[in-house]
Backbone as CSV, one residue per row, in Angstrom:
resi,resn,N_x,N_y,N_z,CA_x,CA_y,CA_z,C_x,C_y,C_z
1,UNK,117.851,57.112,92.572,118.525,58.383,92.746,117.783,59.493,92.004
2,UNK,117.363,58.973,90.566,116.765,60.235,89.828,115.042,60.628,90.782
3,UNK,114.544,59.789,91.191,113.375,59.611,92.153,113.205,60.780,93.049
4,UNK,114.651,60.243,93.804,115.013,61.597,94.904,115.069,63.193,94.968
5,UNK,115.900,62.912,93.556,116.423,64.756,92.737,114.901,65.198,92.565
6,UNK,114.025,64.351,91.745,112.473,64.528,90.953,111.745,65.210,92.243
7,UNK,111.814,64.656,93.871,111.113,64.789,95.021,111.377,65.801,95.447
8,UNK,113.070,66.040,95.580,113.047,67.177,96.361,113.196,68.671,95.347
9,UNK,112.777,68.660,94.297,112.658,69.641,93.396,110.961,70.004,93.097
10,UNK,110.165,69.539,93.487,108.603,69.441,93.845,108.380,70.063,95.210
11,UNK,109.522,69.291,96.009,109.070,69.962,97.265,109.616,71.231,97.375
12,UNK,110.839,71.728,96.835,111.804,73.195,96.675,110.571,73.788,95.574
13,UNK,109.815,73.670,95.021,109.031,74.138,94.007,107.545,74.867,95.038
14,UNK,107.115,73.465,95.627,106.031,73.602,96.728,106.061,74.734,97.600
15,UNK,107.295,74.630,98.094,107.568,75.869,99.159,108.220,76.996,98.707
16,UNK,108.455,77.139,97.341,108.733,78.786,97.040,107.448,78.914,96.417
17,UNK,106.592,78.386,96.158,105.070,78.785,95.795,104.284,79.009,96.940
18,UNK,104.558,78.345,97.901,104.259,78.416,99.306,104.392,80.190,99.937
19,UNK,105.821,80.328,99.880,106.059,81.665,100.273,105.944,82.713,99.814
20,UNK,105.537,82.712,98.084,105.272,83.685,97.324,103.719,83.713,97.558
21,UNK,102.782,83.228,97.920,101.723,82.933,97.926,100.958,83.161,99.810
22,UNK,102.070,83.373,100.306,101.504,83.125,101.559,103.215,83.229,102.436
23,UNK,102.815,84.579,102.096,104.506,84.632,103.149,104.573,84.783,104.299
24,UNK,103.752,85.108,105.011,103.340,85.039,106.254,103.352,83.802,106.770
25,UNK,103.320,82.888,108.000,102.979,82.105,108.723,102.728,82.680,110.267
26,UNK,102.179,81.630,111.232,101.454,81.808,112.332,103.414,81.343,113.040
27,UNK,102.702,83.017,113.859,103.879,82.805,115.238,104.390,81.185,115.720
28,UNK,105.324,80.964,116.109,105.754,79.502,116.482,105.592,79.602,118.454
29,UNK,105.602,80.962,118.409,105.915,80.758,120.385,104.685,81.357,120.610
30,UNK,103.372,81.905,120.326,102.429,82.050,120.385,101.228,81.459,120.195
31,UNK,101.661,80.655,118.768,100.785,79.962,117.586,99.542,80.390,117.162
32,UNK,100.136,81.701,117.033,99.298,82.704,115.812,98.130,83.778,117.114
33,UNK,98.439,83.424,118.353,97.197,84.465,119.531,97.627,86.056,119.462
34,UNK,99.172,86.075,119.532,99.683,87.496,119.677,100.003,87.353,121.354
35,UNK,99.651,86.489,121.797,100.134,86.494,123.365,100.108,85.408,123.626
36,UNK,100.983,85.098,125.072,101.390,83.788,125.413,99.839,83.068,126.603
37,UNK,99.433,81.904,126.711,99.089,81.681,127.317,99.582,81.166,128.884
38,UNK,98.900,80.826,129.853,99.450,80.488,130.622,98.437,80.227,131.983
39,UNK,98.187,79.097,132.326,97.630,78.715,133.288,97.134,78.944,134.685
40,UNK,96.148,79.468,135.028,95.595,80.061,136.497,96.397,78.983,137.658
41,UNK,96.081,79.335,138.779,96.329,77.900,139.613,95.386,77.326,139.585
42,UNK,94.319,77.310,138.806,92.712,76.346,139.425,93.167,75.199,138.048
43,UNK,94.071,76.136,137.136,93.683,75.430,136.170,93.540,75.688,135.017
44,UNK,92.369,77.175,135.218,92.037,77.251,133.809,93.136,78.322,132.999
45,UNK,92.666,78.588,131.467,93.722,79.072,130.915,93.611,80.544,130.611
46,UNK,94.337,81.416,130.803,94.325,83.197,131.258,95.226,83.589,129.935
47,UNK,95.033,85.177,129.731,95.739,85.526,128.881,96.860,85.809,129.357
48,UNK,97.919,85.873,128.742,99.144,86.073,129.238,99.746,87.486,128.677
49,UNK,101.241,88.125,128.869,101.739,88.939,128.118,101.831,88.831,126.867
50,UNK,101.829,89.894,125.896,102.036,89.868,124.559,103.169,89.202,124.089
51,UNK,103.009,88.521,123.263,104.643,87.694,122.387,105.654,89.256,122.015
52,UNK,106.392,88.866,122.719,107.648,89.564,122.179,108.375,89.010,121.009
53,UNK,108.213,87.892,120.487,108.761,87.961,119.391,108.489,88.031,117.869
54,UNK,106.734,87.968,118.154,106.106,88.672,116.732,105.942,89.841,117.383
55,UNK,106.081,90.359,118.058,105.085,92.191,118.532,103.973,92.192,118.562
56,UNK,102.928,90.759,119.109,101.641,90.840,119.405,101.006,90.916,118.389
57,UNK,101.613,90.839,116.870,100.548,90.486,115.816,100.174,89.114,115.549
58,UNK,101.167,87.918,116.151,100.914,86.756,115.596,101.342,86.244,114.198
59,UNK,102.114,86.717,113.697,102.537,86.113,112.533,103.657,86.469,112.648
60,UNK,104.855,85.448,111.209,105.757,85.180,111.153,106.174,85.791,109.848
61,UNK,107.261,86.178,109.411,108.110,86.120,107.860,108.617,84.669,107.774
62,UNK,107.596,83.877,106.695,108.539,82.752,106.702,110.018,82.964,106.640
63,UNK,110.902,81.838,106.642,112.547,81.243,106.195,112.927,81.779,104.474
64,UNK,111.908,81.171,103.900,112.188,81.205,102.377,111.521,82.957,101.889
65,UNK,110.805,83.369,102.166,110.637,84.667,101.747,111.189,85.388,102.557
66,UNK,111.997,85.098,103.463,113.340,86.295,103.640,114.408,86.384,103.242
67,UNK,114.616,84.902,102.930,115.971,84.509,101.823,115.303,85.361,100.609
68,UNK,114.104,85.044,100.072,113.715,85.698,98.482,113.996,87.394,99.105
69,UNK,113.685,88.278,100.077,113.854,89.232,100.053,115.218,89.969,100.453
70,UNK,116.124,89.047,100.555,117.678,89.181,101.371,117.858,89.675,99.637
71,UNK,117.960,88.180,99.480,118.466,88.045,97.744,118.042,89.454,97.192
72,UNK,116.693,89.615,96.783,116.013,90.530,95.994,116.459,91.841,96.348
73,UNK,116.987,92.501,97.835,117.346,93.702,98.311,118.951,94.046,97.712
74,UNK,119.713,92.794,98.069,120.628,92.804,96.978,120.889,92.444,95.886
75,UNK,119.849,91.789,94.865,120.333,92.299,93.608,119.882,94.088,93.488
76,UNK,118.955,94.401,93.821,118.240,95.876,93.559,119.652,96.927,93.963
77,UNK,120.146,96.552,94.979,121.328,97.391,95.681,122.622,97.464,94.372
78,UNK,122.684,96.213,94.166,123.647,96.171,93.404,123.825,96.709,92.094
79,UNK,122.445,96.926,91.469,122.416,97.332,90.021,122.079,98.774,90.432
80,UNK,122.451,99.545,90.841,121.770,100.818,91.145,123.202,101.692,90.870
């Protein structure tokens, strides 16, 4: 049991160093092009429309550095 707590406090450690360090990640419905691909009829592979859900830059706000900036907007809000 203490094994477990030890693991997943390395890995909660890993990934807020992760996101402070690199808060960005690569689009998930693009995977990082800024546009979708999508297949000719012969076959080969064509550019497609821009990702609408990064806005054609290709990157992401990770999960955990929007929680750190949710948090961080309201403590700042709050002490003001």
């Amino acid at each position: 049991m203490l094994a477990v707590v030890f693991w997943l406090i390395i890995i909660t450690l890993g990934y807020a160093a992760l996101c402070a360090g690199a808060p960005f990640g690569r689009c998930r419905r693009c995977r990082g092009f800024g546009f979708l691909i999508h297949k000719a009829r012969s076959g080969r592979l064509i550019r497609g429309k821009n990702c609408r859900r990064c806005g054609a830059s290709g990157i992401r706000l990770r999960l955990g550095r929007r929680a750190w900036n949710f948090w961080a907007r309201a403590h700042r809000d709050s002490n003001r």
